[in-house]
C-alpha positions in Angstrom: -15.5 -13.6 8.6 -12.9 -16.2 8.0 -15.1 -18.9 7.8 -17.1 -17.0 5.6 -14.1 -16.4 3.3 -12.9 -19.9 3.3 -16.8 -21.2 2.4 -17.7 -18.8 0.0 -20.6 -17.4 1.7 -21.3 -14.2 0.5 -21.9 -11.3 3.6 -24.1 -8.1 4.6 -22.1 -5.9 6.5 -22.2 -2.0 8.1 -18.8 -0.4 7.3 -17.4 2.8 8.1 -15.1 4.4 5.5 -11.8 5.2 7.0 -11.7 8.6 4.4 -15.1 9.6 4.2 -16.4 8.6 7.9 -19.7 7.5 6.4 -21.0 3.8 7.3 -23.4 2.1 4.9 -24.0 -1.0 4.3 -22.2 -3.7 1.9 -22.7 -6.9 -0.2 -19.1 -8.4 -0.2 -17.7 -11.9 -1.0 -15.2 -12.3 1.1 -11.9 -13.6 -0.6 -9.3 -13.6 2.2 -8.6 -12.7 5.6 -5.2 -11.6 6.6 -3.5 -9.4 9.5 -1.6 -7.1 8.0 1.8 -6.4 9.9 2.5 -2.5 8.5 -0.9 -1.8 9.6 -0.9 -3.9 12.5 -4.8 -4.7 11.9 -6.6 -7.5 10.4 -8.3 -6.9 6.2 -10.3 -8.4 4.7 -10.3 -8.5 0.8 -13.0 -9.6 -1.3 -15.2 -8.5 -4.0 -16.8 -5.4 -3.4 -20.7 -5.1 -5.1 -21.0 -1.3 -5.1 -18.0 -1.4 -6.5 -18.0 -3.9 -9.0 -14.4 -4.7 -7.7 -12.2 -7.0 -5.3 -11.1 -4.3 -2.3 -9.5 -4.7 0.8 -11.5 -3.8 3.9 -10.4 -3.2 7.8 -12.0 -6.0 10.4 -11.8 -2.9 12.6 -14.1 -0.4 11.0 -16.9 -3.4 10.0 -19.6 -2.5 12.4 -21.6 -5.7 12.2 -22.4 -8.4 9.5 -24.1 -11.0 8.5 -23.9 -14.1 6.0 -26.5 -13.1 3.4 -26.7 -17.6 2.5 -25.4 -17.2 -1.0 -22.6 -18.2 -1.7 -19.9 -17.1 -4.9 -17.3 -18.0 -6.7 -13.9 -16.2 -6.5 -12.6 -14.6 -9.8 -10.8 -17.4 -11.7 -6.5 -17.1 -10.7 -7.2 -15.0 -7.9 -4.1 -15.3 -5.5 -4.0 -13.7 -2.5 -0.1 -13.3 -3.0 0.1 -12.0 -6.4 -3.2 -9.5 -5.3 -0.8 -8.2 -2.7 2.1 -7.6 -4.4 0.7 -5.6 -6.8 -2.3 -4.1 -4.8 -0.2 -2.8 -1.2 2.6 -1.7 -0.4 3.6 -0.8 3.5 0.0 -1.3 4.4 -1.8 0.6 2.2 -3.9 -0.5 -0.5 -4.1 1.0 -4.0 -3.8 1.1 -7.8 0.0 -0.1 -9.3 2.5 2.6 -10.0 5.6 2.4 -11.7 8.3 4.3 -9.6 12.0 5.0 -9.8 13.9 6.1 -6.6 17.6 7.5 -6.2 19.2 7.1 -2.9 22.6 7.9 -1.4 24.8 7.8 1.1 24.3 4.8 3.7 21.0 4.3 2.7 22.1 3.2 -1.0 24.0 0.7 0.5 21.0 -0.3 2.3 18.6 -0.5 -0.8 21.3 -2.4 -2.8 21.1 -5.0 0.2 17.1 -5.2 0.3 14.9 -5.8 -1.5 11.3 -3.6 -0.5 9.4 -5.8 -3.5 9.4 -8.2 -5.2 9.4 -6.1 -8.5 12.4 -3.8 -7.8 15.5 -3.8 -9.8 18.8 -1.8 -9.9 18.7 0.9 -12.6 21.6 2.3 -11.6 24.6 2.2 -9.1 27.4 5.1 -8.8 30.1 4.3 -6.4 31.0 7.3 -4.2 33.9 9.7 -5.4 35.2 12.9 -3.9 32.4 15.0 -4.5 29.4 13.0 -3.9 28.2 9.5 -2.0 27.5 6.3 -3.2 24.0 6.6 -5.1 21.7 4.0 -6.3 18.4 4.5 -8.6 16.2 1.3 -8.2 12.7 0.9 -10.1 9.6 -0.9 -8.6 5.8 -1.2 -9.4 4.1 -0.8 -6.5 0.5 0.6 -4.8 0.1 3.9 -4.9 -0.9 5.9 -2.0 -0.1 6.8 1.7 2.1 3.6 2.0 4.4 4.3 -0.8 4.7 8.0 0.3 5.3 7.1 4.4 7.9 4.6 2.9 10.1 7.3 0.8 9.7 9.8 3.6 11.2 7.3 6.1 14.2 7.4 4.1 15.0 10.7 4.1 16.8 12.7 3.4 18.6 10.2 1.5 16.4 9.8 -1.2 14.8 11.5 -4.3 11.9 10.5 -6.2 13.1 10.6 -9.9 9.2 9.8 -11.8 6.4 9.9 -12.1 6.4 13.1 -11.8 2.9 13.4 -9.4 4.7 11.3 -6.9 7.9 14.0 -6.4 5.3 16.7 -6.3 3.2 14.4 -3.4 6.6 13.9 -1.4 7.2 17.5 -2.0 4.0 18.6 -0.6 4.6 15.9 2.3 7.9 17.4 3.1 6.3 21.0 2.5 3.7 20.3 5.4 5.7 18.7 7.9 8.3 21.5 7.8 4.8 24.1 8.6 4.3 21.6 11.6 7.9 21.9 13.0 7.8 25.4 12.5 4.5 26.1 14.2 5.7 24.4 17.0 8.7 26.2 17.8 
């Protein structure tokens, strides 16, 4: 796969779908190869023909494969850095999002020390008084999906989603269902 990645040979390969289950076959042109350290596997991200689109592909769920001997050309100023940052966030692939988080407490302190992406920026910072913490609201695009929604949960219950509005209501519902799971358990 790498070598066919770095030569430009275009593959065949059987994939299995990590949502649907269902493995069919794929033309791809293999951009890059990369291990991915949130998902501790290896991805591969090329151009997709079924798709008509560059997505990102687990080395783990590609059954076999085969170099088809074409070979392509990658779309002009792809990057694999830039494709990244705007395509995954904590290991998870998807479309960008525009998002603005508040936090509090310790963990404000933490998220005015870090920096999560490389498009986040302070929106706002309120130092702590006598009836309520230190708060900060920061502002990131990032890729949409189970990453970004594992990432806020791991900071609670420190933080708040303040837009879009569909990613409160997916926390929310995230929050919702873990709190069945505890309760079923007890």
């Amino acid at each position: 796969m790498t070598s066919a990645a770095v030569e430009r040979r275009r593959i065949l390969m059987r994939y299995r779908s990590l949502n649907s289950g269902e493995v069919k076959e794929r033309k791809l042109d293999p951009y890059a190869v990369y291990f991915d350290p949130d998902g501790a596997t290896i991805k591969v991200i090329g151009y997709d023909h079924e798709h008509e689109e560059i997505r990102t592909f687990s080395a783990d769920h590609i059954h076999r494969m085969r170099e088809t001997g074409e070979r392509f050309k990658r779309q002009p100023g792809w990057n694999l850095r830039d494709h990244l940052a705007k395509y995954c966030f904590n290991g998870i692939h998807g479309e960008p999002i525009k998002i603005r988080l508040r936090v509090h407490g310790v963990t404000a302190s933490v998220f005015a020390e870090r920096t999560f992406h490389r498009s986040q920026r302070e929106i706002e910072r309120s130092p702590p008084n006598a009836e309520r913490p230190d708060s900060i609201t920061v502002e990131m695009e990032v890729a949409r999906g189970r990453g970004l929604v594992r990432f806020i949960l791991s900071w609670a219950p420190e933080i708040e989603v303040v837009s879009p509005p569909e990613l409160r209501r997916q926390v929310a519902e995230a929050h919702r269902r873990a709190m069945a799971l505890c309760a079923d358990g007890e």
